[in-house]
N, C-alpha and C positions, 0 to 999 in steps of 0.2 A: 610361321607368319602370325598366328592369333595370339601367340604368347609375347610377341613382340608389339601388335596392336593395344593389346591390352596393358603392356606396359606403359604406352604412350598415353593410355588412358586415366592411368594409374596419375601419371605424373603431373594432366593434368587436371587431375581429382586435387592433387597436393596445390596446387599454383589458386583453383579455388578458396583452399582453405587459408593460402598469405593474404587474398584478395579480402577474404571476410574477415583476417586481421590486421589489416592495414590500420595503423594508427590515422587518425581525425587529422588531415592539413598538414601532413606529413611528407614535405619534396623529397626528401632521401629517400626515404623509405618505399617510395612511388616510385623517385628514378631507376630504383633497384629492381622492384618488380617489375616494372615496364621491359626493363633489359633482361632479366629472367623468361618474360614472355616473350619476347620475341625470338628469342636462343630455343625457345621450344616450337615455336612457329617455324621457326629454320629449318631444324632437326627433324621435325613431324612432317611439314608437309609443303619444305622447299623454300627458299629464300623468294623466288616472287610469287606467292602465295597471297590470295585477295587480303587472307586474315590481317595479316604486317601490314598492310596501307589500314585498313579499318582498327587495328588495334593504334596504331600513332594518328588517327584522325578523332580516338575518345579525347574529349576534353576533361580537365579535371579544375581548371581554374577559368578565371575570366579575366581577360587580359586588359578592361576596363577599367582607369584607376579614377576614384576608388572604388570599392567594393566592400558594402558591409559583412561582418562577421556569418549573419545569417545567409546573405545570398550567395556567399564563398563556401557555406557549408553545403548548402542547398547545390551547387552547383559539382563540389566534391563526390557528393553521394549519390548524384546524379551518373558520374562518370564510372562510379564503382558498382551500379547498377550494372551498367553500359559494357563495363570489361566481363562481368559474371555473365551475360547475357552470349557473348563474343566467343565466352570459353567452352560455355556450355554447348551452342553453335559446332565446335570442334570435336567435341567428345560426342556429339550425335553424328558426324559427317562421318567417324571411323567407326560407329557401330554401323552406321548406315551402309557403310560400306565394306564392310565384313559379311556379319551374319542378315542380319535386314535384307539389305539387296540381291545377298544372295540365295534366301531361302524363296524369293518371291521367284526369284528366275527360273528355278527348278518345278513350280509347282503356278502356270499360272492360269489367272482366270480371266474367260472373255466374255461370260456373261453382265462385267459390269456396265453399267450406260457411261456414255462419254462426255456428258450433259451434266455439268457440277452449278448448282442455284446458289448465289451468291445474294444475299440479306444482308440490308446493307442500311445506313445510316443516310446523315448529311454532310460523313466524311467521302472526300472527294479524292483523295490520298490513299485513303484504304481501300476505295473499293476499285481506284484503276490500278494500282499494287497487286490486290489479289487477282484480279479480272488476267492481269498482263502473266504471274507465275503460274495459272492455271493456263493458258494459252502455252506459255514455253514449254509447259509437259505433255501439251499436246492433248489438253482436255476445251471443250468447251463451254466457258462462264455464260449460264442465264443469267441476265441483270432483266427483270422488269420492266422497268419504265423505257426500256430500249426496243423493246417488243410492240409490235403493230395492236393497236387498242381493237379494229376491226369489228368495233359496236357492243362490246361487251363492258359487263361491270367489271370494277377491280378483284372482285373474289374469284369472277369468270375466270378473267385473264390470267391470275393467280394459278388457281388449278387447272389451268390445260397447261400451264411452264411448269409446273411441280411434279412432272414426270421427269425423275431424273436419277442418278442412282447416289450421288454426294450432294452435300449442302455448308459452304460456308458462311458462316454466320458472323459479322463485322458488330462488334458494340462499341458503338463511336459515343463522346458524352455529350450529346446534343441535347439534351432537357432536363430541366431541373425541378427536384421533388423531395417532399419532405413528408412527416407524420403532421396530422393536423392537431396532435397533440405538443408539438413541440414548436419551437417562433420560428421566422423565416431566416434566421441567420444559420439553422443548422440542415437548409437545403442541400442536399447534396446530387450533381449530377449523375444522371440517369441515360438510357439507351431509349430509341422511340418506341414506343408503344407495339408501335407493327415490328418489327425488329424482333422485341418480346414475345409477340406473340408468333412470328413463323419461326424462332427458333422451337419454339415449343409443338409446330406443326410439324414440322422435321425430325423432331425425335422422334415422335408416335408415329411417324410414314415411313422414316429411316434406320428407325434404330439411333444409339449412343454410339455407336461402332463404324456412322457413315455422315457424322457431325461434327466439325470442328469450329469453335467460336473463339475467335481472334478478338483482343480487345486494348483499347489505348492505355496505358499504364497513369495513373493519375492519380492521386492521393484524396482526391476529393470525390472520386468514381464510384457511385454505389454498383455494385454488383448482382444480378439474378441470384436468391439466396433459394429458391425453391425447388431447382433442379438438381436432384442426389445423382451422385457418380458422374456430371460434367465437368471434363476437365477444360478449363478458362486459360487460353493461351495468350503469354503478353504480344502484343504487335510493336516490337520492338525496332529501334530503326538501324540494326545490325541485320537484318532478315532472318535471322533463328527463328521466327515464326515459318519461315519458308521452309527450313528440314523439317518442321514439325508436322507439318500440313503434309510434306511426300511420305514420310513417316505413315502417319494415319490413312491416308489414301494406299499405301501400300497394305497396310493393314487390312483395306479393306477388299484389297484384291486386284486393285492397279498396277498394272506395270508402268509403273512411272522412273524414271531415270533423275536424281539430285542432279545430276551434272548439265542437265537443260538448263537449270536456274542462272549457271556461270554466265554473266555476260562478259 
């Protein structure tokens, strides 16, 4: 069974590497791999399989006529994101479901808290996203501002909810900032301040090993550049964010089940 998983894995390591060669505004060569991927989607893991509707639901053009060169490129590379994101999604769900799930089965821990703090932005989409896969696994989301104020300051209120044993961390790009050395055309957005700074209270409470920060994919999105060894997860709208999160929550000692997430 694992030599056969792992072939599957193999194969679609390969189907990766057509994606990162696809020629630029290339329909042949897209219709090919499209049909390539789906023949592996079949094979792997059943013809009605979530992945086949989400892999023919990527877009690669814009059906708007017309469309200039630039936003037909933009739109192209956008999709070829979108399928890398999809595939990778699939080669994580057969480790996940191999050796991952089941080394945690055999070995588990119920000292963790069931209480995951959610840090969150002015996105409204990520944080009832994350709020809602943390609910189907059966964990549950502190959100803040959802919490009874019951006369205390925000730091108060803060640390009596920051008893918890996870913490996801959402960098939405809601503010924009730049060097005051430089003009304002080269601002680039930023995550909020508080954001910043409770992801950084969560490592030193939590550990690196009980932090996961999810973030909107954006070309214009400056990034936390001063936390070493955080890995920055894209929040991508295939939910490969969502194996990544059971992933690491198992990691951390969860029995959490990927198959909750199915709806």
């Amino acid at each position: 069974m694992e030599s056969k998983n792992m072939s599957h894995i193999d194969l679609l390591r390969e189907l990766l590497t057509e994606v990162d060669e696809l020629p630029l505004l290339d329909n042949n060569a897209l219709d090919l791999l499209r049909r390539r991927t789906n023949l592996l989607i079949e094979k792997i893991f059943g013809s009605s399989s979530q992945y086949r509707a989400q892999q023919n639901n990527i877009s690669f053009r814009s059906w708007a006529v017309p469309t200039s060169k630039g936003a037909a490129r933009s739109i192209w590379m956008r999709g070829v994101g979108q399928l890398r994101n999809l595939i990778g999604t699939m080669i994580e769900d057969i480790e996940l479901s191999t050796s991952g799930l089941q080394g945690v089965k055999e070995r588990p821990n119920t000292d963790v808290s069931d209480k995951v703090f959610v840090v969150h932005g002015h996105d409204q989409e990520m944080k009832q996203s994350a709020a809602r896969a943390l609910e189907q696994l059966g964990l549950k989301p502190i959100i803040l501002h959802e919490k009874p104020d019951k006369g205390r300051t925000i730091i108060e209120k803060f640390s009596d909810y920051a008893d918890v044993g996870f913490a996801v961390v959402l960098l939405s790009p809601d503010d924009l900032g730049y060097q005051k050395s430089v003009s304002y055309d080269k601002a680039k957005f930023r995550a909020r301040q508080n954001v910043i700074l409770e992801l950084g209270f969560f490592l030193g409470k939590l550990g690196r090993d009980r932090v996961i920060a999810l973030h909107r994919e954006d070309e214009c999105f400056e990034m936390p550049s001063d936390y070493d060894g955080v890995i920055y997860t894209p929040f991508d709208g295939n939910g490969a964010w969502k194996l990544k999160l059971v992933q690491e929550l198992r990691a951390a000692g969860y029995g959490v089940d990927a198959n909750a997430l199915i709806d």
